[in-house]
Legacy VTK file of the C-alpha trace (Angstrom):
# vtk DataFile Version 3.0
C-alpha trace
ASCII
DATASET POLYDATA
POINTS 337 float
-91.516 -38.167 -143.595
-93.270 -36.880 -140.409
-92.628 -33.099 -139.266
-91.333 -34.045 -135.851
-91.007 -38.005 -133.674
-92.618 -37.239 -130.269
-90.670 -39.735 -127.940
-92.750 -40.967 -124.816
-90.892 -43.589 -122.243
-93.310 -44.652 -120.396
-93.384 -47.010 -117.149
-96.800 -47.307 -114.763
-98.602 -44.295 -115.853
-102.467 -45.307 -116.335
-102.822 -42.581 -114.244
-101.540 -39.672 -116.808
-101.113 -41.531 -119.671
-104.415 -40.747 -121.808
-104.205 -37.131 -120.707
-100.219 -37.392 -121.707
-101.042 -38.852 -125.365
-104.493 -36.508 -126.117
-102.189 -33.276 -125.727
-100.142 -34.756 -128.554
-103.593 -36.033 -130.426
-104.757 -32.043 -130.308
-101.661 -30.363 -131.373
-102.842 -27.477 -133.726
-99.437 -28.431 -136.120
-102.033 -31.710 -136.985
-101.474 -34.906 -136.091
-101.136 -36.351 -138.769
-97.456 -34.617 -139.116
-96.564 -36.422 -136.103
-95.309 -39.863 -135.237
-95.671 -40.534 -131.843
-93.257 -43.017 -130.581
-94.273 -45.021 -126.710
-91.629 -47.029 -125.561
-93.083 -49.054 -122.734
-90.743 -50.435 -120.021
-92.507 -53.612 -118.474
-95.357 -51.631 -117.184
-97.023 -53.376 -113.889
-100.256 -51.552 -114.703
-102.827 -50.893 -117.258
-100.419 -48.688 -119.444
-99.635 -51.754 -121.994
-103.466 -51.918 -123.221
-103.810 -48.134 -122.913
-100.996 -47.772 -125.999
-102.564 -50.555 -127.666
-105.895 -48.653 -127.586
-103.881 -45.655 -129.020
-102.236 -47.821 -131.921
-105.619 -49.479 -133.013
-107.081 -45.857 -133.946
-104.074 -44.267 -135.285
-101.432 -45.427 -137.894
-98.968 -43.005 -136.686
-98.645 -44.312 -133.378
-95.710 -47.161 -132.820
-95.125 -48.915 -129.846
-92.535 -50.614 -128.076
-93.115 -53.310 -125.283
-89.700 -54.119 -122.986
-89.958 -57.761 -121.419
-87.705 -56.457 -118.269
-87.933 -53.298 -116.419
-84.808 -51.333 -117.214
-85.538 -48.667 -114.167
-84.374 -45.411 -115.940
-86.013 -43.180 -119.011
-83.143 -43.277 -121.026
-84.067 -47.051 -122.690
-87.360 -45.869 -123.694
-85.826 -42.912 -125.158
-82.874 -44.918 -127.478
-85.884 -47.296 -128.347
-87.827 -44.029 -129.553
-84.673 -42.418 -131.235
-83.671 -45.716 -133.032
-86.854 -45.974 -134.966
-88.406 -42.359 -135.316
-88.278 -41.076 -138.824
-89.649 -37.440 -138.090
-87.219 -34.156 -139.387
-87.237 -33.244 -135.858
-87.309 -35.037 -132.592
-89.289 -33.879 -128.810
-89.600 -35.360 -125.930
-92.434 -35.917 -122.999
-92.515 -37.195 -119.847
-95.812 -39.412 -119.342
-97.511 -37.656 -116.986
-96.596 -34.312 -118.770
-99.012 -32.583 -121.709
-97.806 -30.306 -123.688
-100.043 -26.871 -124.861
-102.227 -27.225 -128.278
-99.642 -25.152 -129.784
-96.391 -26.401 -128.653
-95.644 -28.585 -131.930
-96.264 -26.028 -134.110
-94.882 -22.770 -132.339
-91.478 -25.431 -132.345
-91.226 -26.253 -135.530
-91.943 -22.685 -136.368
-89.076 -21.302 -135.088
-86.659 -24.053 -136.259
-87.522 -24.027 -139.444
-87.560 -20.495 -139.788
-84.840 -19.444 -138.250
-82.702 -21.744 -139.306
-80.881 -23.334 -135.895
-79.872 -26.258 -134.055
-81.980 -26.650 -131.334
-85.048 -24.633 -129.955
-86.155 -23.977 -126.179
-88.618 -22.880 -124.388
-90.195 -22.013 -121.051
-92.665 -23.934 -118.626
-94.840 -24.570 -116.453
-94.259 -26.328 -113.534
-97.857 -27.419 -111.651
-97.563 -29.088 -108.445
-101.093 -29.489 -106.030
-102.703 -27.346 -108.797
-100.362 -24.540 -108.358
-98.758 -23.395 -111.947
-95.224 -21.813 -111.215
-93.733 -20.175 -114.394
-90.035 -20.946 -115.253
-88.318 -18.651 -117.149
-85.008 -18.994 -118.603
-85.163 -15.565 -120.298
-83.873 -14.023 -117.085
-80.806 -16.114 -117.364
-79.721 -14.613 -120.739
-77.932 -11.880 -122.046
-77.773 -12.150 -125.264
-79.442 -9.424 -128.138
-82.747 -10.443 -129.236
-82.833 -12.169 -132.548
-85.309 -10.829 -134.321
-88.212 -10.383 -132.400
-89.141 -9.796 -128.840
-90.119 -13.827 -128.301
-86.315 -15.225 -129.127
-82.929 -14.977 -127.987
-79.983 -16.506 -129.692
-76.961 -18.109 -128.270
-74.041 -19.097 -129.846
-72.435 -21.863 -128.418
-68.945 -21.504 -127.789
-69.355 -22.704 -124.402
-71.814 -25.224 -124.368
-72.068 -26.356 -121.040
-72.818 -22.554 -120.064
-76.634 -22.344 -120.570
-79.700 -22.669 -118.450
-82.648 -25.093 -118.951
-81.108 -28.389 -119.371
-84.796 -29.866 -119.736
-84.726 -31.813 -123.121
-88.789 -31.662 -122.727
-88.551 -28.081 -123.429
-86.761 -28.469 -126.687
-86.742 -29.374 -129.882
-83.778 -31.227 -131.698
-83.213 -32.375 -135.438
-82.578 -36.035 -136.310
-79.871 -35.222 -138.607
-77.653 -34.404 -135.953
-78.371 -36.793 -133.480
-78.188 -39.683 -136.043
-75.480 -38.716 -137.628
-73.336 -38.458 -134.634
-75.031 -41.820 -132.855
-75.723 -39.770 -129.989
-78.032 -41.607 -127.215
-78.879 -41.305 -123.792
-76.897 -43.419 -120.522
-79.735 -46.384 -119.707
-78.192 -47.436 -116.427
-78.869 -43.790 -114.302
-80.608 -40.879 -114.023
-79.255 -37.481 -114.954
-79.420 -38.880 -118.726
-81.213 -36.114 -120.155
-78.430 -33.506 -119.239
-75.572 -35.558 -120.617
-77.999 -35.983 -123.955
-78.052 -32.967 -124.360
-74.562 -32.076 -123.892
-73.533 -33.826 -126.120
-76.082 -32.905 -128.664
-74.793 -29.356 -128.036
-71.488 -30.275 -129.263
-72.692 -30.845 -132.395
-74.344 -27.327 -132.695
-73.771 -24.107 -133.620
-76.090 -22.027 -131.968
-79.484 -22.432 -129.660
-82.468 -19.975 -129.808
-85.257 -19.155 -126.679
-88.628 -18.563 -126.844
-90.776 -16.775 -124.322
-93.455 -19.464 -124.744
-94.734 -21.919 -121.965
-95.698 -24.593 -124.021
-94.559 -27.482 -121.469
-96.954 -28.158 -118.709
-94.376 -30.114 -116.074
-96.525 -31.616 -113.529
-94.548 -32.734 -110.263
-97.388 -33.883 -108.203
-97.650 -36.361 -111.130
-95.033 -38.537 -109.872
-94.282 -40.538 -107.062
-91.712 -40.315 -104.099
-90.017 -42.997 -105.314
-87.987 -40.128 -107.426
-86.768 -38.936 -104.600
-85.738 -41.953 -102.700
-82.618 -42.431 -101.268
-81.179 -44.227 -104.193
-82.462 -41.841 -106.825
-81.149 -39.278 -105.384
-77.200 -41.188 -104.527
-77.451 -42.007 -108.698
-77.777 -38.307 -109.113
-74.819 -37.305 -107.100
-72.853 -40.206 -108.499
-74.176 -39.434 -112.123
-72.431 -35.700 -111.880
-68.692 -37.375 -112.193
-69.714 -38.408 -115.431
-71.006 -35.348 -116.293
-68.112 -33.297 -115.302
-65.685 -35.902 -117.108
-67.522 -35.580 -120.178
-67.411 -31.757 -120.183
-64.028 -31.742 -119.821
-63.390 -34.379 -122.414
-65.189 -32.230 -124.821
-65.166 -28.473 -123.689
-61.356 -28.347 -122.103
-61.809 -25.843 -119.158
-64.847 -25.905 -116.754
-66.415 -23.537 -115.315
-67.654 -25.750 -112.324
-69.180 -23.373 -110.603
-71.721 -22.605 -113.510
-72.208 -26.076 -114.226
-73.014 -27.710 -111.142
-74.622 -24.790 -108.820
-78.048 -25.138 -109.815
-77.687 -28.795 -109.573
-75.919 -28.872 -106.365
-79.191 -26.534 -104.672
-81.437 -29.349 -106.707
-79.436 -31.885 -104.873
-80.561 -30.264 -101.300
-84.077 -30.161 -102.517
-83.860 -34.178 -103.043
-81.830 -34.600 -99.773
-85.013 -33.095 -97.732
-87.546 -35.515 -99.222
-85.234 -38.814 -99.100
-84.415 -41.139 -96.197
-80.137 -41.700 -95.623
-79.702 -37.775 -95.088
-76.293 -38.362 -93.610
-74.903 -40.878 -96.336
-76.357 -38.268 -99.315
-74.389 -35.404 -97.587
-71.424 -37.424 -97.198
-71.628 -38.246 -100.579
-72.487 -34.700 -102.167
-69.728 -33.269 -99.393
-67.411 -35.408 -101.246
-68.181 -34.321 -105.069
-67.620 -30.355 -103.856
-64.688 -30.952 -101.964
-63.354 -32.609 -105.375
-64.400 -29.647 -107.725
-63.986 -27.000 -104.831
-66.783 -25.732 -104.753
-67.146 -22.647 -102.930
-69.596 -20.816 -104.318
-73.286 -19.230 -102.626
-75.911 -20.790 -103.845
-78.840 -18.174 -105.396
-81.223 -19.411 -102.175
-80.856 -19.330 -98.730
-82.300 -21.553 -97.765
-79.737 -23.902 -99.582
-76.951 -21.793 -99.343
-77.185 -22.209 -95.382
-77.735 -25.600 -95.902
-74.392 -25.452 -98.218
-72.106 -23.525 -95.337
-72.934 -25.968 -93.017
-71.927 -28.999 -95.802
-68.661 -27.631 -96.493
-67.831 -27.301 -92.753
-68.980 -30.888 -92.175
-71.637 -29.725 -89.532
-73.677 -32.645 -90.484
-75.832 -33.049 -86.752
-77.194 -29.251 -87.211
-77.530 -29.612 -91.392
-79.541 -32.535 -90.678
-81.924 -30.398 -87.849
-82.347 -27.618 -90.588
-83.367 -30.015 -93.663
-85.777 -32.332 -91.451
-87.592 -28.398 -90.130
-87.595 -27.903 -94.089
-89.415 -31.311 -94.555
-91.801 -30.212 -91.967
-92.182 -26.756 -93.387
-93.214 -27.979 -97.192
-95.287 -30.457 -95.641
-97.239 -28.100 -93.788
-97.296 -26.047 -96.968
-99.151 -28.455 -98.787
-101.581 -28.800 -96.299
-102.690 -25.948 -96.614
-101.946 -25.627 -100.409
-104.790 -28.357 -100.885
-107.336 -26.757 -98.475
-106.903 -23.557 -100.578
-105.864 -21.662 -97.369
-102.651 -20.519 -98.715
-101.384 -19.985 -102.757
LINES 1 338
337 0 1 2 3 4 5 6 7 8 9 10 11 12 13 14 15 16 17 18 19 20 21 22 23 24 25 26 27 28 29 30 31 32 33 34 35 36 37 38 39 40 41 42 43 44 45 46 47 48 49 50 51 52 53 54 55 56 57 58 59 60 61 62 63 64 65 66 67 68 69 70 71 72 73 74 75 76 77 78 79 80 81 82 83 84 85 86 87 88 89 90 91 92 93 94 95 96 97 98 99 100 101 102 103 104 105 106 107 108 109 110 111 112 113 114 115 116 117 118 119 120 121 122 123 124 125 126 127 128 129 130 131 132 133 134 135 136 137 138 139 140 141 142 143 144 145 146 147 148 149 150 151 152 153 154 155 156 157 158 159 160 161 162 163 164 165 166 167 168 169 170 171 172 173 174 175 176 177 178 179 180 181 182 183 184 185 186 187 188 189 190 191 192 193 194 195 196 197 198 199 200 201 202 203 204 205 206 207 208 209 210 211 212 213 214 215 216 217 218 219 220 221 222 223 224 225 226 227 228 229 230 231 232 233 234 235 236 237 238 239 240 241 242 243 244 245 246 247 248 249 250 251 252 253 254 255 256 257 258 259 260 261 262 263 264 265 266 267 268 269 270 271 272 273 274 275 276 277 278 279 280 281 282 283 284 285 286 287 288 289 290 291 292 293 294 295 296 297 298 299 300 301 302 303 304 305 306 307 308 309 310 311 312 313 314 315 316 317 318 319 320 321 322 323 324 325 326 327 328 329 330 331 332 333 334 335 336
């Protein structure tokens, strides 16, 4: 049996792809303790005969070929979940790459400590710019037993930050056992995976290690298109029925603040402003949401939502369009960091 089942979904990424798969290739845990699993959904592009290339030179290597584009992650990720055989189970995006270490500092901690799931922190890079997220900040509870790891017992599942199932490791035992699987029809799939992995678990741990390297200049707008970004407002009624199916009360607020300023962020990059903010007006005015968001540029953004002052909400985010565009300008002339 393989150490850990790296998933990969992958869909029109010649771009990344190599530089996705040699990260795995190079992890220091060896790669021969790894099955790498590449779930290809009708790729338009040279990705198919890239993970051929991959499976002709290495044994541990599978790969899946879908005859019809299914649009979201989350078929690529049943496909790799259905026929990994690794203890433990990661995930990567394709135009991620994870750090030489990442496998092994993972499996480290899982096995040693003795836990459900392990997390860690990244690195976002966008236009060559590496922002650090970390989800240390968000915790309270005592170290475990060093200054690198935090435990959290979950008794409230729902209640914890990085909902990234990139930055984690999971076992197979528990996901098998309990046929849990990611939506295939939307996005926001990761977050409900994970919930209801969580429910399943007794406790979580945190490392202060930036093993992920999360590239968003890797993608393409089309993540942020109008549609996108309606199947993420529409995708957090199932996420708020299926937290209160399993965890009773919610604490909405918790749940769905981040994602609500995330929501904005989309908002200023897609096309159909007005219909989004009708439709994200319409999911806080069902959950009540009054709370400030931890920004302000989105908590203005948010006061002028929940009073419906859509003409003036819609002059502010097109300014903020101009504003990050601007930004990057000058990002990618090196004339500002």
């Amino acid at each position: 049996m393989y150490l850990i089942s790296v998933i990969i979904p992958v869909y029109n990424a010649e771009k990344y792809l190599n530089r996705c798969i040699d990260s795995i290739i190079n992890q220091t845990l060896g790669f021969e303790n790894i099955e790498l699993i590449l779930a290809d959904d009708n790729s338009s592009d040279n990705s198919k005969n890239i993970i051929n290339e991959y499976c002709e030179k290495y044994p541990n290597i599978k790969s899946f070929f879908s005859s019809t584009n299914h649009g979201f992650p989350g078929y690529g990720r049943n496909i790799g979940l259905k026929n990994s055989t690794g203890r433990y189970i990661m995930f990567i995006d394709n135009d991620d790459t994870y750090e030489p270490d990442f496998c092994e500092t993972m499996y480290r901690i899982i096995e040693n400590e003795n836990c459900d799931i392990v997390s860690s922190n990244h690195n976002c890079i966008e236009n060559d710019l590496i922002i650090k997220e970390n989800v240390f900040s968000d915790i309270s509870e005592k170290n475990l037993k060093n200054d690198n790891l935090k435990l959290v017992k979950l008794n409230e599942f729902y209640n914890i930050p990085a909902v990234e199932i990139w930055t984690k490791i999971f076992k197979r035992s528990i996901i098998k056992d309990n046929n849990i699987q990611f939506i295939e029809d939307r996005l926001n799939e990761d977050t409900q995976f994970l919930f209801n992995y969580l429910f399943y678990a007794d406790n979580l741990i945190y490392t202060n290690y930036y093993g992920y390297n999360h590239y968003r200049d890797g993608g393409n707008l089309s993540y942020y298109s109008s549609k996108n970004t309606l199947n993420f407002i529409n995708s957090y009624y199932d996420l708020l029925d299926l937290c209160e199916k399993k965890y009773g009360n919610v604490d909405t607020v918790y749940l769905f603040k981040e994602r609500i300023e995330a929501t904005f962020y989309r908002i200023i990059l897609s096309s159909n402003k007005k219909c989004l903010l009708e439709k994200l007006y319409e999911f806080e005015n069902k959950i009540k949401f009054d709370s400030s968001l931890d920004h302000l540029w989105s908590n203005i953004c948010n006061k002028l939502l929940l009073k419906q002052r859509y003409f003036l909400l819609l002059i502010v985010l097109n300014g903020l369009k101009l504003i990050k565009y601007i930004l990057d300008f000058l990002r990618n002339r090196g004339i500002v960091n």
